[in-house]
Structure formats: structure tokens, C-alpha cells
C-alpha positions as CSV (number, residue, x, y, z in Angstrom):
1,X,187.0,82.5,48.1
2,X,183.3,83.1,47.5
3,X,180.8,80.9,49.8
4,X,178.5,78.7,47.9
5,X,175.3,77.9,49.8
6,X,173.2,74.9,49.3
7,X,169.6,75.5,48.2
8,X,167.5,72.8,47.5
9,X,164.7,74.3,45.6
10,X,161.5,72.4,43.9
11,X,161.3,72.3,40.4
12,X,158.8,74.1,38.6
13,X,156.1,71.7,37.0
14,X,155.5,73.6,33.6
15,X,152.2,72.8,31.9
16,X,153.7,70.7,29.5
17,X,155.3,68.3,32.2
18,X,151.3,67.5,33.6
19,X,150.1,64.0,31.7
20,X,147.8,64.8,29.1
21,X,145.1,63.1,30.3
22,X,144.6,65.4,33.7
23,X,144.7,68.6,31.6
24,X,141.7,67.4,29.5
25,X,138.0,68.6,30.4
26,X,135.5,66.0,32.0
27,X,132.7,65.5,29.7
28,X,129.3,66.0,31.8
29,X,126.6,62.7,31.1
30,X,122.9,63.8,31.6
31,X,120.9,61.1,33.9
32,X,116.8,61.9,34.2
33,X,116.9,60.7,37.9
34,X,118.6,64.6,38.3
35,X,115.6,66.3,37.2
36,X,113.2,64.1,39.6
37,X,115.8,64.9,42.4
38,X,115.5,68.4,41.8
39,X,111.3,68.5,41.2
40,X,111.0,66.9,44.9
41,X,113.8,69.3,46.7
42,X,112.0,71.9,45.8
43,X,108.3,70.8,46.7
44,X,109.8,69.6,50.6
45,X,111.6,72.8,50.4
46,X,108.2,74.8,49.8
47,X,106.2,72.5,51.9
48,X,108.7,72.8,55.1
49,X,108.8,76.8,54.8
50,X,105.1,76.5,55.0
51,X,104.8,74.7,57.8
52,X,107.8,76.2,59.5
53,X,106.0,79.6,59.1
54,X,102.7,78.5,60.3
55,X,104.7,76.7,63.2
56,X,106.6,80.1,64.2
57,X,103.4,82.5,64.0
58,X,101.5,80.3,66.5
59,X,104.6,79.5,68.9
60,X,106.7,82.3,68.7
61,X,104.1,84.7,70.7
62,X,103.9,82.5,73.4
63,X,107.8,82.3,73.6
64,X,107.9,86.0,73.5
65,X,105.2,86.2,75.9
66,X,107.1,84.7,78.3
67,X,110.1,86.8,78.6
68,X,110.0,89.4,81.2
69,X,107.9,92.4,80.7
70,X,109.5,95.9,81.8
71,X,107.6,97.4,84.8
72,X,105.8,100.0,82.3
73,X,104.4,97.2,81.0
74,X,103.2,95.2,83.5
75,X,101.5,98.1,85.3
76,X,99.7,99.1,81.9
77,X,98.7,95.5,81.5
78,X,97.3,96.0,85.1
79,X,95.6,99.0,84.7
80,X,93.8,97.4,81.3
81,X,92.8,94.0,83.3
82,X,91.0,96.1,86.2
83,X,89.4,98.8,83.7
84,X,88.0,95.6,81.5
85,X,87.0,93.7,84.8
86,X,85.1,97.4,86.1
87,X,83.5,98.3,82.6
88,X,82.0,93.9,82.8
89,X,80.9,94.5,86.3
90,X,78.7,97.2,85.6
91,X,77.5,96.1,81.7
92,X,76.3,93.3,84.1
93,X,74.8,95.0,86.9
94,X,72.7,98.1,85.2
95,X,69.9,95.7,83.7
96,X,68.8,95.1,88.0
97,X,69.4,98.6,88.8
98,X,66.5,100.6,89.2
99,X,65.2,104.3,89.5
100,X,62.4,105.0,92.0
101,X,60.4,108.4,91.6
102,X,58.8,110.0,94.9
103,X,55.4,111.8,93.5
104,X,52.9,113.3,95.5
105,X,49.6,115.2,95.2
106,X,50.2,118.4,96.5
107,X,48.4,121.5,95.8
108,X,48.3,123.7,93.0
109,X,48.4,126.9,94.7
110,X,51.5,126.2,96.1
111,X,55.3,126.3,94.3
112,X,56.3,123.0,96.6
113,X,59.5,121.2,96.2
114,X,60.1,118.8,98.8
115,X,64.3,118.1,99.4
116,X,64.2,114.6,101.6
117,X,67.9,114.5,100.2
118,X,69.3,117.9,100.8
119,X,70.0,118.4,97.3
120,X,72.0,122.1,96.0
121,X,69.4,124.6,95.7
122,X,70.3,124.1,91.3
123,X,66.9,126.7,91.2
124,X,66.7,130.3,91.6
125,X,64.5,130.7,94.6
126,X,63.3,134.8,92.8
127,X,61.7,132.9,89.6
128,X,59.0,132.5,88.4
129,X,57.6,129.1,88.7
130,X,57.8,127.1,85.2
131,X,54.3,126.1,85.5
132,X,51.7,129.2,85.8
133,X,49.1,127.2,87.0
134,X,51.0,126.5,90.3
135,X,50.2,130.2,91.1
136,X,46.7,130.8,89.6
137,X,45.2,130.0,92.9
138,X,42.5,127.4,90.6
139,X,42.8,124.8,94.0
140,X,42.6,121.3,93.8
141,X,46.2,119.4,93.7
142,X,48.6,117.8,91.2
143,X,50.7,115.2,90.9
144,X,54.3,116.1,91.5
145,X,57.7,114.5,91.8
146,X,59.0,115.3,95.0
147,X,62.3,113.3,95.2
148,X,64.0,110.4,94.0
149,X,66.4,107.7,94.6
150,X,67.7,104.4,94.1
151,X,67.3,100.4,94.2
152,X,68.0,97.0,92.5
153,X,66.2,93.8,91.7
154,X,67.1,90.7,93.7
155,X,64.4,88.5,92.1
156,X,63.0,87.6,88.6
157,X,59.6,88.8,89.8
158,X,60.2,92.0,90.4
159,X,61.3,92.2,94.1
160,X,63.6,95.1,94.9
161,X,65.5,96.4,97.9
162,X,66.2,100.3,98.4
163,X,66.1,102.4,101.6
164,X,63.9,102.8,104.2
165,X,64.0,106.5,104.1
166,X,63.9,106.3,100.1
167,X,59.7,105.0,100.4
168,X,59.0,106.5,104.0
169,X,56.1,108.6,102.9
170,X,53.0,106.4,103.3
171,X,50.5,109.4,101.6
172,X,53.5,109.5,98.3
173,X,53.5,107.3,95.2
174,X,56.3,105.4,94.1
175,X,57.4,104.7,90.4
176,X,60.3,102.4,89.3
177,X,62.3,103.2,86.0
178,X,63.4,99.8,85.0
179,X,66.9,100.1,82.6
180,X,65.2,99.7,79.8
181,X,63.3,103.1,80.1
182,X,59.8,101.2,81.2
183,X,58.0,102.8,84.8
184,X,56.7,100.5,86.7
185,X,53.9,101.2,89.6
186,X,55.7,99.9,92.7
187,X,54.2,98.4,96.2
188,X,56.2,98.8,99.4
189,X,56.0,95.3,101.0
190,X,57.9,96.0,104.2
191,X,60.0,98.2,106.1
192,X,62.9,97.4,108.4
193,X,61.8,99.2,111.9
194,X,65.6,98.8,112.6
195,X,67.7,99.5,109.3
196,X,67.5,101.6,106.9
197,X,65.7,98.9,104.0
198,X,63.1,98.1,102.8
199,X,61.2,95.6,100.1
200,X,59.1,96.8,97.4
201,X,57.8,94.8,94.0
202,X,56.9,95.8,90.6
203,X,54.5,93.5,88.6
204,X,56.3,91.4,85.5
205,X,59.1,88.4,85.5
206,X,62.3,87.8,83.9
207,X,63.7,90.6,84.9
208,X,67.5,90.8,85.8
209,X,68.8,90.3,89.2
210,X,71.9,91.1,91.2
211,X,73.7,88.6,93.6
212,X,75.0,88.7,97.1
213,X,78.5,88.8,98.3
214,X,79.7,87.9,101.8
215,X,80.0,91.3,103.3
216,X,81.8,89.6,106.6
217,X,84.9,89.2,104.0
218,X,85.5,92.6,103.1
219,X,88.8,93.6,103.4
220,X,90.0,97.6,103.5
221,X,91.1,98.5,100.2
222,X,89.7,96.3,97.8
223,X,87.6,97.6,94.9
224,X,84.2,99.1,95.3
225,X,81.8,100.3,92.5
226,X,78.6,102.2,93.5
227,X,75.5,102.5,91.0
228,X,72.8,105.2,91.4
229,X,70.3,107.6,90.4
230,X,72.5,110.5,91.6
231,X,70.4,113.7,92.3
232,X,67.4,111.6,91.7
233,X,68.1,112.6,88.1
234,X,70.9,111.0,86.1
235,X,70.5,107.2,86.3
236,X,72.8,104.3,86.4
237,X,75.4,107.1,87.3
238,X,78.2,105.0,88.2
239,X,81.2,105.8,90.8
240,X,84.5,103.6,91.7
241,X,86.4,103.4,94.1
242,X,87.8,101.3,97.4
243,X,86.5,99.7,101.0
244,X,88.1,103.0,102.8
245,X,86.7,101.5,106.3
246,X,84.4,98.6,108.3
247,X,82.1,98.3,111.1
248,X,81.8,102.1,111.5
249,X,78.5,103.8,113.6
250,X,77.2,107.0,112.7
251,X,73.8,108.8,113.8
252,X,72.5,109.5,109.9
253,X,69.6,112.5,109.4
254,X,68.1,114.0,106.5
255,X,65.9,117.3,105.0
256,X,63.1,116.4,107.4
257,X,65.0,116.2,110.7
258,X,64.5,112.5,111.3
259,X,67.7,110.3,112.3
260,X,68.7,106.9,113.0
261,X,71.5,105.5,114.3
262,X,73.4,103.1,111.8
263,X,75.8,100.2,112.9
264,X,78.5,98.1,111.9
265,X,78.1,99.8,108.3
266,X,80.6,100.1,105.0
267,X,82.9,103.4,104.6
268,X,83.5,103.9,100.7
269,X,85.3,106.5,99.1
270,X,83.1,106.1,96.2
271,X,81.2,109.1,95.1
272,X,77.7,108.3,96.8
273,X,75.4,111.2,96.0
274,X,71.7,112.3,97.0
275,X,69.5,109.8,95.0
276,X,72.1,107.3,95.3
277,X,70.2,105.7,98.1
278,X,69.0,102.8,97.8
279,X,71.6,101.6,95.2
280,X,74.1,98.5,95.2
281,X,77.8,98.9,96.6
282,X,79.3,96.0,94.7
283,X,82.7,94.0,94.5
284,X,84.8,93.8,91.4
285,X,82.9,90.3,90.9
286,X,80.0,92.1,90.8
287,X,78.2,90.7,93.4
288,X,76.2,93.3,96.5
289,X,78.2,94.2,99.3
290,X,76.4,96.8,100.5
291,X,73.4,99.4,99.9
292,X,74.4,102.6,99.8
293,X,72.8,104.5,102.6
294,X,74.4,107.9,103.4
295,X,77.5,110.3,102.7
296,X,79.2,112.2,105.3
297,X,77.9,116.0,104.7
298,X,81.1,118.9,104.6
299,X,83.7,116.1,103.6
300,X,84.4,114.3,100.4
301,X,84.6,111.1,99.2
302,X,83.1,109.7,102.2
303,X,80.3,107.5,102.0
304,X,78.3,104.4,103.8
305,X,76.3,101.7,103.0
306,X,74.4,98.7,104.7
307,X,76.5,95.5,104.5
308,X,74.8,92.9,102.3
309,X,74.6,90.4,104.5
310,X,72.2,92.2,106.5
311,X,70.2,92.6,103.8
312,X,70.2,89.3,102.5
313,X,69.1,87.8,105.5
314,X,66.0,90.5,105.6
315,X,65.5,89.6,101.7
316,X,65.2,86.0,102.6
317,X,62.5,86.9,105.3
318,X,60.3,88.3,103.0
319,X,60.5,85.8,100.3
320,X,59.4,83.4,102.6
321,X,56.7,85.2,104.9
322,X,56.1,88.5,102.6
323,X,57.6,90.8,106.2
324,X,60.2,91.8,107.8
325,X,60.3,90.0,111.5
326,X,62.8,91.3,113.8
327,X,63.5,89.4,117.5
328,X,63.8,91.3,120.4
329,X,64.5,90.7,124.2
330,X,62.7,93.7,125.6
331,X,65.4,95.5,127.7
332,X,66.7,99.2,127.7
333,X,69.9,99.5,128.9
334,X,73.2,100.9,128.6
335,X,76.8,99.2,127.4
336,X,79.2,98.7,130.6
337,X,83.1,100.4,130.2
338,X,85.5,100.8,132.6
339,X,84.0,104.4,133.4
340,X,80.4,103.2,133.6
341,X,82.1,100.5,135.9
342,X,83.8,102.3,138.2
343,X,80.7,105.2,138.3
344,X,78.8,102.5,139.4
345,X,81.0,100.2,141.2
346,X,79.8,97.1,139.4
347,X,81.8,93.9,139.4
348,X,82.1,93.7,135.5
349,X,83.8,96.0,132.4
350,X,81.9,94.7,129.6
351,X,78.1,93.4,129.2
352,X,75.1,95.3,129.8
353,X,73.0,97.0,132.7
354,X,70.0,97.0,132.6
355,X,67.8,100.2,134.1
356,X,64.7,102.4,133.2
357,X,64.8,105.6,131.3
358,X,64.3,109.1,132.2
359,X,60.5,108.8,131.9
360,X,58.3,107.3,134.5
361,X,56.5,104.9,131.3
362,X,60.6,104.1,130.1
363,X,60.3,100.4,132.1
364,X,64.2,99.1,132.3
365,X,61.9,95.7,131.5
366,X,58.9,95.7,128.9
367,X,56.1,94.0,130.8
368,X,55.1,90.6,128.9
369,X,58.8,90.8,127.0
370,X,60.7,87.3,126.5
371,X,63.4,89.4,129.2
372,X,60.0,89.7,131.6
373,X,58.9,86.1,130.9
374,X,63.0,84.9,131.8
375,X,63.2,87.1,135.5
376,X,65.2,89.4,134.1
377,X,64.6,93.2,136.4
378,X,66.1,96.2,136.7
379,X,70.0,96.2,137.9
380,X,70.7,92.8,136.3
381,X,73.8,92.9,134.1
382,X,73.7,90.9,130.6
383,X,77.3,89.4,129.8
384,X,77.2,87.3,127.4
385,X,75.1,85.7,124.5
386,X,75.4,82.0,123.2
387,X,78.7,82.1,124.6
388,X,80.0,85.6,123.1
389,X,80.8,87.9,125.1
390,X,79.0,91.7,125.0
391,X,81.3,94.2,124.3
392,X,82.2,97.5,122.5
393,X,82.8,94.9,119.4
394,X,79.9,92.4,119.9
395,X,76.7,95.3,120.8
396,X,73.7,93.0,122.4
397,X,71.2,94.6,119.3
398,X,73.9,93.0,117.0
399,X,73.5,89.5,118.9
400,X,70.3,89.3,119.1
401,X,69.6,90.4,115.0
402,X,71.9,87.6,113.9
403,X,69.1,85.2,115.6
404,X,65.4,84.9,113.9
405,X,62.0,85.3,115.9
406,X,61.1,81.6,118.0
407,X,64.7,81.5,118.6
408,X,65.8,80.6,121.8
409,X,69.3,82.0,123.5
410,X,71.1,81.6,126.5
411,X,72.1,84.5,128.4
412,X,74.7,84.7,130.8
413,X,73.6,87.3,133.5
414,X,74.9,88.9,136.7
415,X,71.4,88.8,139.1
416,X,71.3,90.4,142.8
417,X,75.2,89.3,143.1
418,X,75.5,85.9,141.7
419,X,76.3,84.3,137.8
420,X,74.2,82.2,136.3
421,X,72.6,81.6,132.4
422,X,68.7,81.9,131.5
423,X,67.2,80.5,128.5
424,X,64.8,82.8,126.5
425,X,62.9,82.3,123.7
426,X,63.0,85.8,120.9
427,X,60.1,87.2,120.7
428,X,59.1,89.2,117.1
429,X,59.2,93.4,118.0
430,X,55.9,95.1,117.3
């Protein structure tokens, strides 16, 4: 018996089963409100793609801006910031630098060139000289450039600070080479008799000037940019580099066999070059923090200069007065350490003894001093000033040049075995 199975299936709705009034088309009726519709769609459409546009070109920087830059970046962005900030610093700074040219009359006979810097022997010592008339043996002298160096303008009437050493020559003539290519007879106003600057002043005003920085802030490894008349030839030569030590003392000398001891004095490793003397050591603000005085000779990239506050505070002196005035006590002695304290068997390890020097007319006190006028003799032990102690840090010259001439300061002393403190009055050093 075949099996029948149920299937319930849908009918198939043939086209002639659908009502005739579904399969008929539905006539389209035009309105004009459609065409008005469609004119201000497109002009909002327009307008908001202009705007959004505008929006996204002025936004969308800063957004991308702000996601995190890969370490190649960041270090190029670096290196960019501190070139720009260098190349501003010294656009800024070369209108106060200044060139000064050594001449002297010297005589014609002679082939003379004078090396106060130690410069490299550029000339061949078997030539001829360039000028015949050196050798004709007519007499009589000419003016000759002997040496060069260095300095900067620190008012707008033509006061300028360079080296002591730079303008020692009292019988030479000094000529400054302003940045704009203009020379300038100069007039040394004063000389430090203790560090290595000195004040001279063209004629003129308006002229650029260079600020001071707070040399007491330095900090090791921050950026340093030294500006010079290297060889006392190219000008505004330019050299960067960092603060590579502080405080440091060195005995400096030069070509003619003088020295002098400098203290508490910037180490740069920023090319510092004979004819360089004289010029600002400056910060990446471009303010002075230093003059640069010296460069270490058989090493490299090992230079010095004078820390500005020094130098402001001399500046400032002769501004006001037209001199340099520096106070002095009137004692020679010799700093106290544990060795020189147990040599001696003396009660203290730091301060100062006081004693005479090797030659009958060395007097341990100068007769008529402000030490002489206090009681202060031979033996007696200077420990501390205005309350800070004197040690290998704090040197009793150093003490004693932060205070101005008429100033009076308390000593503590150690005098024929007992402690007490003296009141004297700084007197100006001759």
C-alpha cells in the first residue's frame, strides 16, 4: 500500500490573481517647494564643507601635535630649539663685542713683532720682511700693531671691559673695532691691581651693550658660548660649549714672563684662543658670566674666565667714581691646615697666621694699615670674618673683596692665647 504524505504547500499567487489596482504604476505630481528644498541643501551642504575644512586645518595640527613624538623626534626637536636659542644669543651679543688693536711706535730698523699671547709662529722666521723699509736702517720709528685681543660694551657711552693684561702697556696705543667695522681711539680708565680687568671708553653713545648674569648660579654643565677676536685676527669668532668646572685657582703667565695668580675662576671647554681675552663667556640667555681670561697651554678644550659678578661689581665702581677701589686689611700671612697646624702647634685648623716674609722690609703688619690701627701683630691668627669662617673654601682676599673701601668688619682673632673679635674699618689699597 503506497504511503501518502501530507504537504501543505502555499499557493502560487500568479500575476493575474494580484488586484488590478496594485499592479498599476503611481503617477509622480510635481510640487515647486522640491526645487526650493533642493537649492538650500545644497548651499548648507557647500557652506558646512567650508567651514568644516577651515575648522579641521586649524584644529587638526594641534590634535596631532599632541600625540606622542618617537624619541628621533623629540631629540631632533631638541637639537633645533638649542641651535635657534645659540644662533639668537650671539645675533644679539656681536653688536657689544669689540676688537682692541695693541700698536706701538717701534723702530724702523728693527723686524719687531711683539707675541704678549704666545701665538704659533704662522711666519717664516728666514724671510724677508714684507716691508723693506723695516731694514733700510733710515731710523726714526713706526707705528706698528703689536698684538690684539678682546672686550665688550657694558654702557651706551662707550664703556668697555677687557683684560688687564690685554691694555698693560702704558707707552702702546689702543684701537677698538666696533662690529660695525668703525675704530675707535680708546682711553684706559682703570686697572684692577688684583684681577685681571680693566675699564676702558671709546667716545660716541647708543651703542649696544651686554648684560650681566649671576655667576654665583652657575651650575657644571650648562651651556657656555665664548665670543672673541681669536689670534687677535678673526673677529666675533665664536665658540660653544659647557661650564666644565667652578671656583678653580691657577697661577696664569704670558709671552713676557709676568703671572698672577687667579681665583675662584670659570673652567669652559669652549674654544678660548689667544686674542680671545678680554671677551664675554655668556649663558644661553645671553647674559655675561664670565670674561674670558686664559686657556690651559699643552691641553685642549680647557679654558678660564673671570666670573661676572666680579666684574660687575668693579664696573659699578667705576661708573660711579671713574676707579677701581679695592679694600685691604694690610696683613701677609699664610692659610692654616692641619699640616701648618700641627708644624706649628697652634690651637686652630683653619683661619689665618699672620707673620713677616723672608725679607727684613716684608712687615707681617703694614705700619699705618686698618690691621695696624685694630692691634693686630705678628703671630695673631685671623678666624673668621663677619661671622664666616676662613677656610680652604672662604680665602680671607675673597672676604675682604666682597666688602667696598669705608667698610667696617668684625674679625674674630686668636691674640697671645685668648678669642676675641676687633672691629676695623677697610682701608682703599694703594
Amino acid at each position: 500500500m503506497e504511503e501518502t504524505q501530507n504537504i501543505t504547500s502555499t499557493p502560487e499567487v500568479l500575476p493575474e490573481n494580484i488586484p488590478e489596482e496594485k499592479t498599476k504604476k503611481a503617477k509622480f505630481v510635481w510640487n515647486p517647494a522640491f526645487l526650493w528644498i533642493f537649492i538650500a541643501a545644497s548651499l548648507f551642504g557647500a557652506l558646512f564643507g567650508f567651514l568644516g575644512g577651515g575648522l579641521a586645518q586649524k584644529y587638526l595640527p594641534k590634535f596631532s601635535k599632541s600625540q606622542p613624538a618617537t624619541n628621533s623626534e623629540i631629540i631632533k626637536q631638541q637639537i633645533t630649539d638649542e641651535d635657534s636659542a645659540v644662533v639668537n644669543v650671539v645675533a644679539d651679543a656681536k653688536p657689544a663685542v669689540v676688537s682692541i688693536v695693541i700698536s706701538k711706535d717701534m723702530p724702523k730698523v728693527q723686524n719687531f713683532f711683539s707675541n704678549p699671547f704666545d701665538f704659533p709662529n704662522f711666519f717664516d722666521p728666514f724671510s724677508s720682511p714684507q716691508d723693506g723699509s723695516n731694514n733700510s736702517g733710515s731710523g726714526g720709528t713706526q707705528k706698528q700693531q703689536i698684538g690684539g685681543g678682546s672686550g665688550f660694551l657694558v654702557s651706551e657711552d662707550g664703556l668697555i671691559v677687557t683684560n688687564k693684561h690685554v691694555v698693560s702697556d702704558t707707552t702702546a696705543d689702543y684701537t677698538v673695532i666696533t662690529n660695525d667695522g668703525k675704530e675707535h681711539v680708546a682711553k684706559v680708565l682703570a686697572k684692577d691691581p688684583i684681577n685681571d680687568v680693566a675699564v676702558i671708553k671709546i667716545e660716541g653713545n647708543g651703542y649696544s651693550t651686554l648684560n650681566f648674569g649671576d655667576s654665583d648660579s652657575l651650575k657644571i654643565g650648562q651651556t657656555a658660548i665664548a665670543i672673541g677676536n681669536s689670534l687677535g685676527e678673526f673677529s666675533n669668532t665664536v665658540s660653544k660649549g659647557i661650564i666644565s668646572g667652578l671656583k678653580r685657582n691657577l697661577t696664569a703667565g704670558g709671552g713676557t714672563g709676568e703671572t698672577e695668580q687667579l681665583k675662584n675662576i670659570i673652567q669652559t671647554d669652549a674654544a678660548i684662543n689667544p686674542g680671545n681675552s678680554g671677551g664675554p663667556l655668556l649663558n644661553i640667555s645671553g647674559n655675561i658670566i664670565g670674561i674670558n681670561v686664559a686657556m690651559a697651554q699643552g691641553a685642549q678644550n680647557i679654558g678660564f674666565a673671570i666670573p661676572s659678578n666680579q666684574i660687575k661689581k668693579i664696573v659699578d665702581q667705576v661708573k660711579q667714581t671713574g676707579k677701581i677701589s679695592t679694600p685691604y686689611l694690610g696683613l701677609r700671612y699664610i692659610p692654616i691646615d692641619k699640616t701648618i697646624q700641627t708644624e706649628n702647634n697652634l690651637p686652630f685648623d683653619y683661619g689665618v697666621l699672620v707673620v713677616r716674609g723672608q725679607k727684613v722690609t716684608d712687615l707681617a703688619v703694614v705700619p699705618g694699615s686698618p690691621a695696624d690701627k685694630a692691634g693686630l701683630v705678628e703671630n695673631d691668627i685671623v678666624l673668621e670674618i663677619n661671622g664666616t669662617k676662613i677656610d680652604s673654601t672662604n680665602g680671607l682676599a675673597d672676604l675682604i673683596a666682597k666688602s667696598n673701601v669705608g667698610d667696617t668688619v668684625t674679625l674674630k682673632i686668636w691674640h697671645k692665647g685668648e678669642t676675641k673679635e676687633v672691629r676695623v674699618q677697610l682701608a682703599e689699597r694703594q
